[in-house]
N, C-alpha and C positions, 0 to 999 in steps of 0.2 A: 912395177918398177918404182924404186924411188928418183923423186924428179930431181932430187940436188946430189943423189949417187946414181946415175945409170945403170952399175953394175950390181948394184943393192937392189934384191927382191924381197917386198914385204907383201903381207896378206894379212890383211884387218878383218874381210867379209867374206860371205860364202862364196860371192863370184872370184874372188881372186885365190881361196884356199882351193875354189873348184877345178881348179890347174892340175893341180896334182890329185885328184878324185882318185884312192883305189891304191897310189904310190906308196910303196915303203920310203919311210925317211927315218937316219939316224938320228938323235936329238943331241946336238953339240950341248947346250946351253938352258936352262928353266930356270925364268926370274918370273916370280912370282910377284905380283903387283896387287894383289889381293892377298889374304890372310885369314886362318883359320882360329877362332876362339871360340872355348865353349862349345865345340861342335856346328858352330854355326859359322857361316863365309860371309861372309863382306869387300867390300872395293871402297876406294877411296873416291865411289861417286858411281850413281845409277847409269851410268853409257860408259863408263870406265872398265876397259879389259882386265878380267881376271890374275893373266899373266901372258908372259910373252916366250916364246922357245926358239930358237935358234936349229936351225935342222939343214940336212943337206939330203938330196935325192940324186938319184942318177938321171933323174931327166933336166936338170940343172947345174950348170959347172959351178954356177955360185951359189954361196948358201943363204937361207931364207931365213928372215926373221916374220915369224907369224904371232899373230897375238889369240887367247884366247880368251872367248866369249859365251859360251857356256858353262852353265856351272861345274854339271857333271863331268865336262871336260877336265877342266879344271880341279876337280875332285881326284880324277883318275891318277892326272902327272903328280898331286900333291901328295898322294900316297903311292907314286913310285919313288918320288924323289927325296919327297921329305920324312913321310914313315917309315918304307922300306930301304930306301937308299941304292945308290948302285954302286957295286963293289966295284973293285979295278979290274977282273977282269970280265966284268959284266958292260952290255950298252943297252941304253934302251932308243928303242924302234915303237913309231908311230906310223900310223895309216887312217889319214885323214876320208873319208866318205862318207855320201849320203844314198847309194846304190843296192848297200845290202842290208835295210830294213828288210825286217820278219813280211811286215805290211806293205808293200808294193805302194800303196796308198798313201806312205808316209813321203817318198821320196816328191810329193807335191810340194808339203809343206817344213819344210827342213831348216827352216828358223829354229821353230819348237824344238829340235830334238838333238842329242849331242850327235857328236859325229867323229869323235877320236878315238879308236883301240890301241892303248899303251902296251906294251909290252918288253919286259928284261927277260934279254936275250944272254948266250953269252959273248965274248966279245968275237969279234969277227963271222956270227950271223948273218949280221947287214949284207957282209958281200956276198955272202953263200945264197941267202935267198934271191939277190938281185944280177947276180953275175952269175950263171949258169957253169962259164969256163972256170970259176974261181975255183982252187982244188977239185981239179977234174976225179981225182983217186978215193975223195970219199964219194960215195955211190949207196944206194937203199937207204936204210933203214940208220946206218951210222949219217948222213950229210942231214936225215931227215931228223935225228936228235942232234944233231950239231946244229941243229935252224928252230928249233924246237925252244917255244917260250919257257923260259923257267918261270913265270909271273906273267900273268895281262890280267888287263882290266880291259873288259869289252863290256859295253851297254847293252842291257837286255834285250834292247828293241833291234838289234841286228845279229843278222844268220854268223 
């Protein structure tokens, strides 16, 4: 929680993105605070977050601004957002974890390793995967290509 907004929820580290471990969340918002040149990434300073995204979940009435801190994180969103783009009637959906490493081993130490799977979705996904009643009538194989990424970026190190 932010102390000078109450109703404002922010997540800067693992313990506070660990909230939502595992949660889909739509991404309202990615402002990048870092920048790509030459192939190479940079911040405007060594403890300086990458970028910041703006997301809402169903476990939260209010929406969250999270910053992030990994690179590859930040790799991920900069080429959903900024190389591929999202069209209008696309959204993209994140799911923050450190649960489903390959290596069982890794979820010790989870500083080192990113922990965002990006995904564009198409629009109205978000509900389908999180609300079960949401269009009760699509059913099989049509609600599962309806929920069905057109694009992710997921990190190697997770199942």
């Amino acid at each position: 929680m932010n102390k000078n907004n109450p109703s404002e929820v922010t997540f800067i580290n693992d313990r506070e993105w660990s909230m939502i471990d595992g949660e889909l969340c739509r991404v309202i918002d990615f402002i990048p605070l870092g920048f790509i040149k030459d192939g190479k990434i940079s911040t405007f300073g060594l403890s300086a977050p990458y970028a910041s995204v703006t997301i809402e979940c169903k476990k939260y009435q209010n929406k969250i601004k999270g910053f992030i801190t990994h690179k590859m994180d930040f790799l991920h969103l900069w080429a959903a957002f900024k190389e591929r783009t999202i069209k209008e009637n696309e959204e993209a959906i994140i799911c923050w974890t450190k649960r489903n490493y390959k290596l069982k081993l890794l979820r010790f130490f989870p500083g080192f390793w990113p922990k965002l799977w990006v995904m564009i979705c198409q629009k109205g996904a978000f509900e389908l995967m999180t609300d079960p009643n949401y269009k009760p009538e699509l059913k099989g194989e049509a609600r599962f290509l309806a929920e069905k990424p057109i694009i992710d970026w997921k990190p190697e190190i997770m199942e």
